[in-house]
C-alpha positions in Angstrom: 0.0 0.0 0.0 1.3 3.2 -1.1 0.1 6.7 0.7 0.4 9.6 -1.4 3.5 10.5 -0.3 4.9 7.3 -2.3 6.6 5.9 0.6 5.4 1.8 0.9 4.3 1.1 4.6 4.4 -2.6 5.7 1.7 -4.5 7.5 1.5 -4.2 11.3 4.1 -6.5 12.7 1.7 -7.5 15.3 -1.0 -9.2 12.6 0.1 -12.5 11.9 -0.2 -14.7 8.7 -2.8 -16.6 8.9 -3.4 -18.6 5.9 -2.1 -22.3 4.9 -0.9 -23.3 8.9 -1.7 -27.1 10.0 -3.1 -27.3 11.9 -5.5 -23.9 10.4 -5.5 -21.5 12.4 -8.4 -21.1 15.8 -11.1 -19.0 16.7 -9.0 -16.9 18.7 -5.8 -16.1 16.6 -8.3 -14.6 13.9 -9.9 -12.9 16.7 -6.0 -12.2 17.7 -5.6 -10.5 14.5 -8.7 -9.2 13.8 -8.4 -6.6 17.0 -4.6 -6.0 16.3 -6.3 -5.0 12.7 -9.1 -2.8 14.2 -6.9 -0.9 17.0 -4.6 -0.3 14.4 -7.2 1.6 12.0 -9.1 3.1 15.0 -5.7 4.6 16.5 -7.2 3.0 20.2 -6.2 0.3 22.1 -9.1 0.6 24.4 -11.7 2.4 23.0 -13.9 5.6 25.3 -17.2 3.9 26.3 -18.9 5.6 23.4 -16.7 4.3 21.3 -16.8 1.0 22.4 -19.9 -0.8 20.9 -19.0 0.3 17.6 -15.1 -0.3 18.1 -16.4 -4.0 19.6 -18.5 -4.8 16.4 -15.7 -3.6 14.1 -13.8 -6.7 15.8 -16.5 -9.2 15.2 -17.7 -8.0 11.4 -13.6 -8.4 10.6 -13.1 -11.7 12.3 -15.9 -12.8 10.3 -14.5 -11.2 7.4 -11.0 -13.1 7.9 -12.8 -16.5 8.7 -14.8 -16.7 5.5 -12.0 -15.5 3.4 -9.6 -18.1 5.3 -12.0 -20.7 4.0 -12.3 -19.6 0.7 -8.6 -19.1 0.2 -6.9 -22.0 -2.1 -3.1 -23.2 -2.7 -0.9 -26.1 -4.3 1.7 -24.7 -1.9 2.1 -27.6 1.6 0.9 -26.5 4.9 3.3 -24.2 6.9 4.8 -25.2 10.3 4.2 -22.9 13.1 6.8 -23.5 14.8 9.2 -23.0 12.0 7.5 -19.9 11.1 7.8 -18.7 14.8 11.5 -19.6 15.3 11.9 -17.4 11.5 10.1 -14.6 13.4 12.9 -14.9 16.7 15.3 -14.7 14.5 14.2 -11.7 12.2 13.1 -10.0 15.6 17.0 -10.5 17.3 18.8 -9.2 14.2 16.8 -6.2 13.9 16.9 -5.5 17.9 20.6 -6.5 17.6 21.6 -3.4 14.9 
């Protein structure tokens, strides 16, 4: 995604893949995601009380979002492993906090 200053801006770090994990991945990593994904737009981590019915559904409508596209998503590429995905995320996160 480009903003129109041109400058690419990466995905929050916090949001993780979720697609083509064995085992697939639960009801609360897409909920996991799906608030990550809604504080992020919102600018809140804990929304006002009036803000927090609509900030609440917002979570809901996208982890229902995420879970019907996670079923509808198809690859020839083999499941991922978590763990080795994980230990690729330790070791990306210690070089960059090592610099």
């Amino acid at each position: 995604m480009a903003p129109r200053g041109g400058t690419l801006v990466g995905m929050c770090r916090n949001i993780r893949t979720l697609h083509n994990f064995e085992p697939p991945a639960s009801e609360d990593e897409v909920r996991a995601a799906a608030l990550q994904y809604v504080r992020k737009v919102s600018g809140s981590t804990k929304p006002s009380q009036a803000n927090a019915a609509a900030f609440d559904r917002a979570v809901e409508e996208v982890a229902r979002s995420t879970e019907k596209l996670l079923g509808e998503l198809v690859t020839a590429a083999p499941p991922k492993d978590r763990e080795a995905e994980a230990a690729k995320r330790r070791e990306r996160a210690a070089a960059r906090y090592a610099a």
